[in-house]
N, C-alpha and C positions, 0 to 999 in steps of 0.2 A: 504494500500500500504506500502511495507518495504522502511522504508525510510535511512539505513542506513546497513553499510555490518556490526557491531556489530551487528543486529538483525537479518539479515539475516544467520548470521552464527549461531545461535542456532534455529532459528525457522526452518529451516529444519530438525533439530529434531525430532520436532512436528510435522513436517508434514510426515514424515517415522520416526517412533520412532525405527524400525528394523533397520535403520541403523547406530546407533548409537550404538547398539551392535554387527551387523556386524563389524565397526568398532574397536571396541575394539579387537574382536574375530579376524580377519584378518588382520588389519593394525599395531595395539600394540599386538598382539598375546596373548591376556588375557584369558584363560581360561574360561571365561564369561559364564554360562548356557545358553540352549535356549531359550528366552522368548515364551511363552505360549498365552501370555496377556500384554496389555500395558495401562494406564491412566494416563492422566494430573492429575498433583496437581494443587492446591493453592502454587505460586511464593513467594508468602508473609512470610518472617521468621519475623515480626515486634511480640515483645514481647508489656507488657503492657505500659515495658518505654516507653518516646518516643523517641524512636532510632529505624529509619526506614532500614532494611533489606530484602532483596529481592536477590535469586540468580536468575538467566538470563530462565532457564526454569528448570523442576524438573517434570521428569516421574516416575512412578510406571511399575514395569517391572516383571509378575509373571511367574517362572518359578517351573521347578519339582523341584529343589534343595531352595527354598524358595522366600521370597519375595525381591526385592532391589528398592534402590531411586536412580534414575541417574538424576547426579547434573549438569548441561552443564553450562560452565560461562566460555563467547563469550572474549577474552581479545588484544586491539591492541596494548598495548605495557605494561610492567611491572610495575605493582601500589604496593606498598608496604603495604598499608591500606587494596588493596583486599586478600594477602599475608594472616592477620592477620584473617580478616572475614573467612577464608574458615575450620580452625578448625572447629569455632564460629558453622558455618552450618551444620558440618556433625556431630556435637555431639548435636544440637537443631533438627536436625532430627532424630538419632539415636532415641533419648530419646522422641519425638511426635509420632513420627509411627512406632518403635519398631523394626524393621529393617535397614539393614546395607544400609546405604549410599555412593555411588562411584562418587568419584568428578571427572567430565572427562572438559578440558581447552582445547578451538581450537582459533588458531587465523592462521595468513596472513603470520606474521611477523617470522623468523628463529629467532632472537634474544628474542623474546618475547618465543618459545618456548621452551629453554634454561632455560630461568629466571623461567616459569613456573612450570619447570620438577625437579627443586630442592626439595628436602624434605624440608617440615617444622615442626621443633621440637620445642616444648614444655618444658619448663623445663630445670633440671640443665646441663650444657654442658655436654655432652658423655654420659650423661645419661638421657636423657628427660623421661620426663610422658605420653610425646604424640607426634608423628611423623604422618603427612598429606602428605603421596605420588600421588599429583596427576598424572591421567592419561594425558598426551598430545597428541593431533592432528594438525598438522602445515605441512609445507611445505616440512621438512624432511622425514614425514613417510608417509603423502598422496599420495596414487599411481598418475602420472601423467598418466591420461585415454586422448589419441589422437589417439583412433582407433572407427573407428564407432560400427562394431559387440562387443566391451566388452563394448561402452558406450551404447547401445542396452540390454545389458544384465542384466546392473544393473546402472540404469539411474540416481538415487536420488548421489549416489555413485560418476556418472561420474558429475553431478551437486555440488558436494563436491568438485573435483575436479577442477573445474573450477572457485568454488568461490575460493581457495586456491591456485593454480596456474597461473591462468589468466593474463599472463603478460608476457612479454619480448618475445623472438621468439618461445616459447614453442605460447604462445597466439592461433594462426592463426589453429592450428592443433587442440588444443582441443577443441575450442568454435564450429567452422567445424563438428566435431565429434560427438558432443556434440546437434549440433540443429538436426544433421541429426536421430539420438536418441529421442531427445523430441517427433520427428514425428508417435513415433509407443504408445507414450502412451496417455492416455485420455486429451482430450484440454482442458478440468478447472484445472486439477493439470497441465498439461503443463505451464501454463499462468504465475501459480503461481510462480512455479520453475525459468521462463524467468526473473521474478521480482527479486529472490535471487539474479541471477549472476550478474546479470544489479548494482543491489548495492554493488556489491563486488569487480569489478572494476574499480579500481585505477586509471589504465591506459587508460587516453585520447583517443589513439591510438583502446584499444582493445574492451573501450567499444562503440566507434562508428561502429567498427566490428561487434560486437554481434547487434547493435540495425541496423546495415545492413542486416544482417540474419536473424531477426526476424518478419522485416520488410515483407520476403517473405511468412509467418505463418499467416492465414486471423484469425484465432482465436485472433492472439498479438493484434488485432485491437479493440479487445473487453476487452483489457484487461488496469489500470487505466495507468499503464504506458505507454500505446502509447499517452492520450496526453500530455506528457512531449515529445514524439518522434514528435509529432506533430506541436508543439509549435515552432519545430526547422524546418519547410519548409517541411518535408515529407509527399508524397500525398499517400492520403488512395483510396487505393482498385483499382484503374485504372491502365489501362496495360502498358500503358507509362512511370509510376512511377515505378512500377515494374521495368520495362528495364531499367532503368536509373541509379535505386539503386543496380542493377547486376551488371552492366557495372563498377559501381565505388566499388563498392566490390571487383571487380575480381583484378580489379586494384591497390585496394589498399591493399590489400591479399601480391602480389607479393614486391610491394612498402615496407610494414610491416617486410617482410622474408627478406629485405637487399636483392632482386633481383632485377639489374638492368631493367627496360622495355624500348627496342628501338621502335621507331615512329612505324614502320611495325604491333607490334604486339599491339601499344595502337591504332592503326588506325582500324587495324581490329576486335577490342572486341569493340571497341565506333559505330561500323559503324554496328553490329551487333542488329537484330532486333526480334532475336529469342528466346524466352526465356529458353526454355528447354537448347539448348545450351547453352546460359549463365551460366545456373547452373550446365552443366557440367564441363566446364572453369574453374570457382570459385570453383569446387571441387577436380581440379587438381592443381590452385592453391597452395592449401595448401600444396602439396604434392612436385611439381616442384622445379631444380634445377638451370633451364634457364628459362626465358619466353617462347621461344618458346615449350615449354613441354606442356603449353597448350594445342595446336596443335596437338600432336602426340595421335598416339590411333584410336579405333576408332570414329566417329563420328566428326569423325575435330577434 
């Protein structure tokens, strides 16, 4: 189980290592080849000293234009010690596996991808030996995905997105988007994926959201983090539970987006007993600019 959103932000890597050159290739517009082929390494940079090194994950990536190492080191705010190691790495790689090494930096934080995106030079001022440009991924350049068909399209992507975005009123539209996406690909990567974003949520608010969403997914139930969901009073698999966790989704969907709800429209999603409709609600939720927009359309 990931137990924390440092891990979860590179081990999705690992788990689509394509998009992690998708990203580069579309998000930092790197010229990057297409990989062919992809393989985990050994993590472990520890020499015979004993000074232990490890960057956060490290793929093998082969393509027509040669071989490369993609260096992923997950960062939640600026260490000046990792600053120094990240030369360290890409020249103890260079020189083990003979191939060029691409340091790529993701984190949460805007400030932290700033600090990252600096060059680090080597050497005498204005003239270094060696200059380490990493690549960054953060907040600034991650597409914000709050549409179901592109997060449908390219799901690990829209799961990027959400661990990276998830929060403030953006929140409500890509989590939304985002489960309704989960739903078209296979239920063990599903689960796992469910697991990233759930740790990369900061937000109080958005991650009782998403574990309300999730809640409606009978696979989440097989998965280690339901019972931590479970532990908190949510019932498994009965239809009453269901209704109950709809009704207060729906509700607090609108509540989250700073829309007011008057008695009329929380009388009539609470008195409601239908589920299908429920999930229609809560998917207009996200979208509404009054409560009663619920309502409109068809289908009630």
């Amino acid at each position: 189980m990931v137990g924390s959103s440092h891990e979860a932000l590179h081990r999705i890597f690992q788990k689509d290592p394509a998009l992690l050159t998708r990203a580069l290739q579309q998000v930092l517009h790197v010229p990057f080849p297409e990989p062919h082929d992809f393989a985990a390494l050994n993590v472990d940079l520890t020499e015979i000293e004993p000074i232990e090194r490890r960057v956060d994950t490290l793929l093998r990536a082969e393509t027509d234009e040669g071989t490369y190492l993609l260096v992923v080191e997950s960062q939640s705010q600026p260490d000046a010690r990792k600053r120094r190691s990240w030369p360290y790495y890409l020249a103890y790689l260079l020189e083990k596996y003979r191939c060029d090494p691409v340091l790529i930096v993701v984190t949460q934080n805007s400030a932290t991808a700033r600090w990252a995106a600096e060059p680090i030079r080597v050497g005498v001022r204005g003239m270094p030996s060696m200059t380490v440009q990493p690549f960054v991924l953060g907040p600034d350049n991650v597409p914000v995905i709050a549409d179901e068909r592109e997060a449908a399209r390219n799901v690990t992507l829209a799961v990027f997105s959400a661990m990276t975005h998830g929060r403030g009123p953006k929140a409500a539209g890509i989590l939304e988007s985002l489960a309704a996406a989960l739903r078209t690909i296979d239920e063990d990567s599903a689960a796992v994926l469910v697991q990233f974003v759930d740790s990369c949520l900061a937000d109080p608010q958005a991650k009782q959201m998403w574990r309300d969403l999730m809640t409606t997914m009978q696979y989440f139930w097989r998965h280690p983090l339901a019972e931590e969901v479970r532990g908190q009073g949510v019932e498994q698999g009965i239809e009453q539970g269901k209704i109950s966790n709809s009704v207060e989704m729906t509700l607090n969907i609108l509540r989250w987006r700073g829309i007011e709800v008057p008695d009329h429209v929380r009388e009539r999603v609470e008195s409601c007993a239908d589920l299908d409709q429920l999930t229609v609600w809560s998917e207009r939720a996200v979208h509404a600019t009054v409560a009663d927009d619920l309502f409109a359309g068809p289908n009630g």
